[in-house]
Every structure is written in structure tokens, then in C-alpha cells.
C-alpha positions as CSV (number, residue, x, y, z in Angstrom):
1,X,8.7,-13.6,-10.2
2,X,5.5,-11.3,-10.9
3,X,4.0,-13.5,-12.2
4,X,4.5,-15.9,-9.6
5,X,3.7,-13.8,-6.4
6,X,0.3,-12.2,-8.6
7,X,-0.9,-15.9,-9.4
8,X,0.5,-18.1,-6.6
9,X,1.6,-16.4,-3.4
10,X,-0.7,-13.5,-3.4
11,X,-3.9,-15.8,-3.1
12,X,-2.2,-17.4,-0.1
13,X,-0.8,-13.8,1.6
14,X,-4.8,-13.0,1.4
15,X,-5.4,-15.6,4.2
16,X,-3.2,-13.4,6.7
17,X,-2.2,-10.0,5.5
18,X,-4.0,-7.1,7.1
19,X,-4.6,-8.9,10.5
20,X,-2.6,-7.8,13.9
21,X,0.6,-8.9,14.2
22,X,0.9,-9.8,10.5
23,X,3.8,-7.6,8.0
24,X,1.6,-7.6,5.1
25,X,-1.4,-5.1,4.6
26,X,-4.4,-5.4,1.9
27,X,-4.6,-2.7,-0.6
28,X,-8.5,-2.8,-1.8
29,X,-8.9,-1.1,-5.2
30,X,-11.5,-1.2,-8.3
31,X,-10.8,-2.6,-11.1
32,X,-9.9,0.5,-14.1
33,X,-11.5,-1.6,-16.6
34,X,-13.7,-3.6,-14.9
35,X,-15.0,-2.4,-12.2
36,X,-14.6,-5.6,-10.0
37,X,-13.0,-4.8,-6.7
38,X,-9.5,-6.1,-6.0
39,X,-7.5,-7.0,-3.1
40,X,-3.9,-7.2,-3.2
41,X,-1.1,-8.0,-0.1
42,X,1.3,-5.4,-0.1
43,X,4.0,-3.9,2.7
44,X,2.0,-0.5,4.2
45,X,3.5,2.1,6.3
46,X,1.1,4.2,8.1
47,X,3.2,7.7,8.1
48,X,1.2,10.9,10.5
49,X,-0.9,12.1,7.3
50,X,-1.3,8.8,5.3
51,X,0.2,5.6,4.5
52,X,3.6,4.6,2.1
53,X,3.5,1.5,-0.4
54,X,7.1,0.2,-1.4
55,X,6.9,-0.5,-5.2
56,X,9.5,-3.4,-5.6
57,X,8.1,-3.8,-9.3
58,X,7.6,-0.2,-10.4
59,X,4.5,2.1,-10.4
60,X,3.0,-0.4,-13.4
61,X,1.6,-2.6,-11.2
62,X,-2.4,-3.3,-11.4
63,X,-3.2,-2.4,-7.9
64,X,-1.5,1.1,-8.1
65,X,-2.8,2.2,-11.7
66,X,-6.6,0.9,-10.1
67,X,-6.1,3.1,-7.0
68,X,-4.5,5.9,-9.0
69,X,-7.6,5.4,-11.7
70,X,-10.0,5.7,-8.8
71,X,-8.4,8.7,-6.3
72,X,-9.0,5.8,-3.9
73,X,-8.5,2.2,-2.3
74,X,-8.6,1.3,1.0
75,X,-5.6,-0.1,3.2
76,X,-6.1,-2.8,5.9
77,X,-2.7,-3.1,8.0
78,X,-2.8,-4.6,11.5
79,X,-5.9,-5.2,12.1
80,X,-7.0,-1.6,11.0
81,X,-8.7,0.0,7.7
82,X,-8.1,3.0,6.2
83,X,-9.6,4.9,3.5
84,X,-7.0,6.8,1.7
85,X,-6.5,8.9,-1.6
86,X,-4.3,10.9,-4.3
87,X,-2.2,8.2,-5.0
88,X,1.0,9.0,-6.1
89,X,4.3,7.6,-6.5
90,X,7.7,9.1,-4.5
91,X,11.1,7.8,-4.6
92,X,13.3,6.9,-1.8
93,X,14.2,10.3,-0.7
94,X,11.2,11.8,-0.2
95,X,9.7,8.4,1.5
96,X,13.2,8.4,3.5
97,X,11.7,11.2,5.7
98,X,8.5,9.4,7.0
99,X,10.0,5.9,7.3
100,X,11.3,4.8,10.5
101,X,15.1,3.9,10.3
102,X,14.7,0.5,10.2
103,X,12.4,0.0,7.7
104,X,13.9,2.5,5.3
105,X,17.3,0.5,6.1
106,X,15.5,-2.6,4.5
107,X,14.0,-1.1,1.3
108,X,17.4,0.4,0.6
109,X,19.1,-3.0,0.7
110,X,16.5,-4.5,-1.6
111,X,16.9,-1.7,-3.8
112,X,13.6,-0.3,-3.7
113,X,13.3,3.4,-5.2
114,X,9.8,4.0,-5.9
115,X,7.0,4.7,-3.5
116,X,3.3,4.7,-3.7
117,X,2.1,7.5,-1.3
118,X,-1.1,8.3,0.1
119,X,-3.4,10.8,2.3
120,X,-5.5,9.7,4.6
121,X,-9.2,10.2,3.1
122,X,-10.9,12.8,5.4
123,X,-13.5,10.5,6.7
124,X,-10.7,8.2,8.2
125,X,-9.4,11.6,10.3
126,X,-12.7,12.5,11.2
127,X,-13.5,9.1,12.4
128,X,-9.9,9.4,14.9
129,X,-7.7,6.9,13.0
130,X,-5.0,8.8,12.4
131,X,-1.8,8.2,14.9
């Protein structure tokens, strides 16, 4: 199923994740190796001092070991971009707090323990794009 959503379904998500009114967000993170910058769909959650990450497959995924690699990546989520860094991963209880009932309700069900959490980078503050 990796495997599948890396190679098949991710490429399509690109088309529509990070615009308004769309669930999926666009993590944007440099390659550790390579140096080639990445985009990847993924579920974001902006939270009052950064933004949370569900990790359905684990922290070993390439776009979190990139960001985490780096300090940085940059979220897009509805139609808005954020720089954020310190990456680092969280489980359920600690995300429970920031997540909105609903939400944490749904990550629960589909027995997702792991988070990726992450500050906002202090330009993105400066700049008024924190809620």
C-alpha cells in the first residue's frame, strides 16, 4: 500500500492537495541525499504554534526523515504556506491536546499513534500567519 500511494496516488493528490477547500496539504522538503526538493500530499493540522502531521506509516517515511534532516520543509494547506521547523514526532496523547475532537476521533479509529509536529518558523509569525 506504500508503495502504491508513493508511486501511483501521490502524483495524482499533487494536482489538488494544498488548494482551499481541499483535505490534503503539501509537505515541501529537500532531499537528505540528494538535495532535490520534494513535494509530498499529506493530512496537516495547523495547531496555535505550528502545524501536526498524522504518520499512518511510522516516522520512516522519506518526507519526515528529509524535513527532520533539514530543521525545515514548508507546509501548503488550504490555500496557505507555511514555513515551519524542529520536526519531531509525538504520539496520540500529546497530539490529542491540539487536535479538534473530530479529527482526533478519526485518527483514533484508523489507529494512528505517531505524529509529526512542528513550529511555525519565525518568519511565518512575523509575517501574521499564525491563527
Amino acid at each position: 500500500m506504500r508503495r502504491f500511494n508513493k508511486h501511483l496516488l501521490n502524483p495524482l493528490m499533487l494536482k489538488l492537495a494544498g488548494r482551499k477547500h481541499w483535505y490534503a496539504a503539501v509537505i515541501q522538503h529537500v532531499g537528505r541525499r540528494t538535495g532535490i526538493v520534494h513535494r509530498t500530499p499529506v493530512v496537516a493540522i495547523r495547531t496555535a504554534t505550528g502545524v501536526l502531521i498524522p504518520l499512518p506509516y511510522g516516522a520512516d517515511t522519506d518526507w519526515f526523515l528529509n524535513s527532520r534532516a533539514a530543521g525545515t520543509a514548508t507546509v501548503t494547506a488550504g490555500g496557505e504556506r507555511c514555513e515551519v521547523v524542529s520536526p519531531r514526532v509525538v504520539d496520540s496523547a500529546v497530539a490529542a491536546a491540539a487536535l479538534p475532537e473530530r479529527r482526533r476521533q478519526v485518527f483514533e479509529r484508523f489507529g494512528i499513534d505517531q505524529f509529526a509536529e512542528f513550529d511555525l518558523a519565525p518568519e511565518t509569525k512575523e509575517a501574521g500567519h499564525d491563527r
